[in-house]
C-alpha positions in Angstrom: -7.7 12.8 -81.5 -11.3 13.9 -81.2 -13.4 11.6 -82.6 -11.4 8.1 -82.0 -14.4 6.9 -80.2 -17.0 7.5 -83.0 -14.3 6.1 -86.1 -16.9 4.1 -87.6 -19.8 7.2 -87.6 -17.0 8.6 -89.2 -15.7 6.3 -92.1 -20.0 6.2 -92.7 -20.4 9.4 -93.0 -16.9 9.2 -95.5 -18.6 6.9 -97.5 -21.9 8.0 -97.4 -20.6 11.5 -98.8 -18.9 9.8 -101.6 -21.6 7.4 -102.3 -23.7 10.7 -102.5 -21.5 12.8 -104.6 -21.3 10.0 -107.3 -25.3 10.2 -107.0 -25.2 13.6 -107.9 -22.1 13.7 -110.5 -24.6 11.0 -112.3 -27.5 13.0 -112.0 -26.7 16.6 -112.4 -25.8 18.1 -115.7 -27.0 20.3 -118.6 -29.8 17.1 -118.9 -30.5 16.3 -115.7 -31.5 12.4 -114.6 -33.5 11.5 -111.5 -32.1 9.6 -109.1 -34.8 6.7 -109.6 -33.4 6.5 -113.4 -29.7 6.6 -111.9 -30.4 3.6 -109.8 -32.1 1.7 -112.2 -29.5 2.2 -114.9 -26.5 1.2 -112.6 -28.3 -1.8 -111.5 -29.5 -3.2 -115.3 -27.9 -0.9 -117.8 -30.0 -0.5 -121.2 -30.2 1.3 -124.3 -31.7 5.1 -125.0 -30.2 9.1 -123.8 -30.0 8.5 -120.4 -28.1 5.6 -120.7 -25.3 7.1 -122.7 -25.3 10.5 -120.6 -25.3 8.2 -117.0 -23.3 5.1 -118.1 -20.9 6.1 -120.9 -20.3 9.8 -120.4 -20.4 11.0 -116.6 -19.7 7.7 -114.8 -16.2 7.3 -116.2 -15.7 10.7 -115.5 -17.2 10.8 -112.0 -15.0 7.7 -111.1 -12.0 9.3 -112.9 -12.9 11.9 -110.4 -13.2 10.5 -107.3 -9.2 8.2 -108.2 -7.7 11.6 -108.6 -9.1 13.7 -105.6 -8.6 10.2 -103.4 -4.4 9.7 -105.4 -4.3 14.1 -104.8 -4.7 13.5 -100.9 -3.3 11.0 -100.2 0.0 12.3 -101.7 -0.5 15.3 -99.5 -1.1 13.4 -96.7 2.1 11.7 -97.0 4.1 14.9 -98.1 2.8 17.0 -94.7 3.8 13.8 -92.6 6.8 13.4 -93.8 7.7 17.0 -93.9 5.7 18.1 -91.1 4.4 20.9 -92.7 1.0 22.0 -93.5 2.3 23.6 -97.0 3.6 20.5 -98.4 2.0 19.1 -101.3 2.5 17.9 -104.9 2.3 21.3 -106.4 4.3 23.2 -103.6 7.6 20.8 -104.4 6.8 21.3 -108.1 6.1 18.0 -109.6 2.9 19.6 -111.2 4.8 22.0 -112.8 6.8 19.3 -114.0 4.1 17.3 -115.3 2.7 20.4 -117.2 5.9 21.3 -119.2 6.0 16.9 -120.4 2.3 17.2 -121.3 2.8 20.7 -123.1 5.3 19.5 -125.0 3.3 16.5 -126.0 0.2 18.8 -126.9 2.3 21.2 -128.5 3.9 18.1 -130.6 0.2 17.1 -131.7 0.6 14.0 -129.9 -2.4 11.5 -129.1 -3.8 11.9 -125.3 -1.9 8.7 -124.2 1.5 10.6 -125.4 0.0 13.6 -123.7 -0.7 11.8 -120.8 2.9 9.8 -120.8 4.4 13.4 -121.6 2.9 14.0 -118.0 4.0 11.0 -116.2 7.5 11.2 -117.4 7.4 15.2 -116.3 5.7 14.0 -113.0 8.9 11.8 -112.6 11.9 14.1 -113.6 10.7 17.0 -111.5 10.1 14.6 -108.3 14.0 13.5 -109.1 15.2 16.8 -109.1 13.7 18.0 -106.3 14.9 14.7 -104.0 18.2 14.7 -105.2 19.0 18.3 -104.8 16.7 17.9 -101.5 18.5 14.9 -100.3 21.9 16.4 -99.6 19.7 18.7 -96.6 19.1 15.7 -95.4 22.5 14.0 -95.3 23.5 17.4 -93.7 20.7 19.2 -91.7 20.9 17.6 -87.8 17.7 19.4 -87.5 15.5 17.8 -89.9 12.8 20.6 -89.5 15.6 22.7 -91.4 15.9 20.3 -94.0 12.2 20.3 -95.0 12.2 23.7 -95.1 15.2 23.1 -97.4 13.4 21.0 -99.4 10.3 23.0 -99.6 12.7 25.6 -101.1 14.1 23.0 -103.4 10.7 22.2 -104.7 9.5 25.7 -105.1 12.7 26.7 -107.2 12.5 23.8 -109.1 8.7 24.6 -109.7 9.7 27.8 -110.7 11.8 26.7 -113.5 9.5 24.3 -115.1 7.2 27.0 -114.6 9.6 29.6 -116.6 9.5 26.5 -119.5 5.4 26.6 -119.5 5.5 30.2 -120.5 7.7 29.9 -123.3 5.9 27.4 -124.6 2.7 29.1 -124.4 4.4 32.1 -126.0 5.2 30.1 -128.8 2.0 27.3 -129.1 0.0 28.1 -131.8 -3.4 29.3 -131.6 -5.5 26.4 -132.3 -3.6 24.6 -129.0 -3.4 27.3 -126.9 -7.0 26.3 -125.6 -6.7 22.9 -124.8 -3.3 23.7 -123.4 -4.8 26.5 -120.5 -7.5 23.6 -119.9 -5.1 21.0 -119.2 -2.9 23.4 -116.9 -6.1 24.6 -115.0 -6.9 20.8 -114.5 -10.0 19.3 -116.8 -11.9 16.2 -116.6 -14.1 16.6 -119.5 -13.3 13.1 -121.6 -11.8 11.6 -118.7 -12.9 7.8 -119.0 -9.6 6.0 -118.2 -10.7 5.2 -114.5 -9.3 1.8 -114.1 -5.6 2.4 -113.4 -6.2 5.7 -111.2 -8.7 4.0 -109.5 -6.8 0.8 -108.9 -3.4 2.4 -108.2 -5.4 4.4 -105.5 -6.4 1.6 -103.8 -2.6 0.0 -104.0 -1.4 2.7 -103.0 -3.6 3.5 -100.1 -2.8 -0.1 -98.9 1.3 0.1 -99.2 0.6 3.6 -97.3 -1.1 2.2 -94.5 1.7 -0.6 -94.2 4.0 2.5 -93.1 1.1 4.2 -90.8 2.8 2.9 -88.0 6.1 4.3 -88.6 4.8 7.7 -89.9 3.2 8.3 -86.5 6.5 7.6 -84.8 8.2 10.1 -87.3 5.7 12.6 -85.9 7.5 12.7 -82.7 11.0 13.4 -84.2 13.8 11.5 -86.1 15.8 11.0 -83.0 12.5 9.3 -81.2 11.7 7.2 -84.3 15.5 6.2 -84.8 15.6 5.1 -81.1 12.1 3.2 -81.5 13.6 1.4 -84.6 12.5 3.1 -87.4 14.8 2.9 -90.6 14.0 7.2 -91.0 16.0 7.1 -94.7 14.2 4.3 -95.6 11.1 5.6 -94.5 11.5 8.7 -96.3 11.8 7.1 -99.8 9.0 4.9 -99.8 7.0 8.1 -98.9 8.2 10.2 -101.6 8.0 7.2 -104.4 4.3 6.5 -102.9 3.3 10.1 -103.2 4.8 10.7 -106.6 3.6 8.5 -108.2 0.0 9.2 -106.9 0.4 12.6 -107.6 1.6 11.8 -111.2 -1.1 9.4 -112.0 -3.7 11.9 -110.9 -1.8 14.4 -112.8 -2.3 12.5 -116.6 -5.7 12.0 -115.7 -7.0 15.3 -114.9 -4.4 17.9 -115.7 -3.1 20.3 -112.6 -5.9 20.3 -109.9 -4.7 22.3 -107.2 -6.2 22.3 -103.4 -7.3 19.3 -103.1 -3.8 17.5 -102.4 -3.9 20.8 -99.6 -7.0 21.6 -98.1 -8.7 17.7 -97.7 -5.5 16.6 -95.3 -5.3 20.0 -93.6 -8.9 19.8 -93.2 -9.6 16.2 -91.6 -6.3 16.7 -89.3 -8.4 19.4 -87.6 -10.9 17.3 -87.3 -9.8 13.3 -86.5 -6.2 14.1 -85.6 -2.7 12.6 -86.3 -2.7 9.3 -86.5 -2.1 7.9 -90.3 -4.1 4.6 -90.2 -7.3 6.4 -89.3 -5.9 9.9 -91.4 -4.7 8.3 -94.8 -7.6 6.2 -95.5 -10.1 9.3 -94.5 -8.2 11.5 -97.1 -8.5 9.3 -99.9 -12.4 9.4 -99.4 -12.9 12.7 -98.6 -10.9 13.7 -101.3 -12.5 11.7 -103.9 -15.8 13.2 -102.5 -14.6 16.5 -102.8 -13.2 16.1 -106.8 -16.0 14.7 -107.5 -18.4 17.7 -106.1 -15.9 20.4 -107.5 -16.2 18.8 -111.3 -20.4 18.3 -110.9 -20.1 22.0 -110.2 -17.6 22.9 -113.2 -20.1 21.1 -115.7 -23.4 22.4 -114.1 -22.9 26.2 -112.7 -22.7 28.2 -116.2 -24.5 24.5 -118.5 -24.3 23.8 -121.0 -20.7 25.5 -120.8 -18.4 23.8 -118.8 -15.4 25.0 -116.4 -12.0 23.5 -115.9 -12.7 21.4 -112.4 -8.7 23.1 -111.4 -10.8 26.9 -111.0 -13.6 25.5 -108.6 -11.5 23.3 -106.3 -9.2 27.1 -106.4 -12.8 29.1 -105.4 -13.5 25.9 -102.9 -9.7 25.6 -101.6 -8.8 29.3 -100.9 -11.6 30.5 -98.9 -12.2 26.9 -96.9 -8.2 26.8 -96.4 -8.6 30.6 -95.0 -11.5 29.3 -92.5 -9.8 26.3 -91.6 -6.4 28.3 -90.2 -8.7 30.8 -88.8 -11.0 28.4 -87.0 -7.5 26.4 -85.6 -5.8 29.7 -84.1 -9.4 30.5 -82.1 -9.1 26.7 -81.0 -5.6 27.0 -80.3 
């Protein structure tokens, strides 16, 4: 691990990133606020423009941003543990795909955006069962549990395929006037996202149950025989990890729509950089990947203002090429 010595520079810097992308989500905009007004708003909130720009339009959404990209990877983080694979993520075993096909159907039904966002959850959920039943039996089977993940990733990108097959159709048949919001949601949006709370809290619960099996993850890095002989309950394990990453991954997913990359590129990213070992790993992905949302949707609503772009296409421009780099810059190492 390469910078065990400096952890707390690090977690600083982690915090200091976020604490300065929240600066700029407030400030930055089609109307742009200085960062003396910011400051003095968030400290005694009052009445005029600013005040409703900075306190009731982009810091709901900057904090909605910053629970989704912390809920996004963190869920990867746990899904390339357990897996032990780079690719793993939410989107990879398909429960995006599933998420998009229950909110679809709830758009396409005219539903309010808390059946929209319910449509989502329960998606989230069905696609996640699939994929773990059907995945489960490699497990049961496979000695070699490198096979089975493979299997699973197999399972997952099948199954994402399908619900995938069930977007189109319903986009062949949406009408017009929905077709819009539709594309937004499935490119991921955070424009009138102001239901922070629960992300943000479940985030932090979720963060803290994750951390309670940090230990046990790192022995799962060295192999299930290894972890089994040093008392870990693998099976067990296993579940809580894939209940703990679903249901991040589905609460950030009826927040914001499909944001892909983040759930990818954030873990990848800071395993390069501060190693393997969860309780210093999981706790650095949920900041960094907060920090990074929350840069990628300042962008969205400030590189073409007053228009705004879904957040899902700049975390894509951000994900591939930094992903590309990243791989690159590990084979010259290696």
């Amino acid at each position: 691990m390469r910078f065990v010595r400096s952890l707390p520079l690090v977690y600083a810097l982690l915090l200091g990133g976020v604490l300065l992308s929240l600066m700029l989500a407030l400030g930055l905009g089609s109307q742009r606020v200085g960062l003396g007004e910011v400051l003095s708003l968030l400290w005694r909130a009052s009445d005029g423009v600013s005040a409703d720009i900075v306190l009731g339009l982009r810091l709901p959404r900057a904090l909605s941003a910053l629970a989704c990209g912390a809920l996004l990877a963190l869920a990867g983080a746990l899904l390339q543990t357990l897996l032990r694979n780079p690719l793993a993520d939410p989107y990879v075993l398909g429960i995006s795909s599933g998420a998009s096909v229950g909110a679809l159907l709830a758009l396409w039904a005219g539903a309010a955006w808390a059946w929209v966002n319910l449509g989502a959850a329960a998606g989230a959920l069905v696609a996640t069962a699939l994929v773990f039943l059907l995945g489960a039996r490699a497990f049961r089977r496979q000695a070699d549990s490198t096979r089975a993940s493979v299997q699973l990733l197999l399972v997952g990108v099948i199954v994402g395929a399908g619900f995938g097959a069930i977007v189109a159709f319903i986009l062949s048949i949406a009408p017009e006037a929905q077709l819009r919001g539709m594309i937004f949601w499935l490119l991921g949006d955070l424009n009138g996202a102001d239901r922070w709370g629960l992300p943000l809290a479940g985030a932090a619960v979720l963060l803290a149950l994750a951390l309670v099996l940090a230990r046990d993850l790192n022995l799962m890095l060295l192999g299930d025989g290894p972890a089994y002989a040093l008392g870990v309950n693998v099976r067990r394990l296993r579940l809580c990890v894939v209940l703990l990453a679903s249901v991040a991954a589905g609460l950030a997913i009826t927040v914001a729509g499909s944001i892909g990359f983040v759930g990818l590129v954030v873990p990848h990213a800071l395993r390069l950089l501060l190693g393997n070992d969860q309780r210093v790993l999981l706790p650095a992905c949920a900041l960094a990947g907060g920090a990074f949302l929350m840069l990628a949707d300042t962008l969205a609503r400030t590189v073409l203002a007053p228009m705004q772009l879904p957040v899902g296409v700049l975390t894509a421009f951000i994900g591939v090429p930094s992903f590309l780099w990243l791989l690159l810059r590990n084979g010259r190492a290696g």
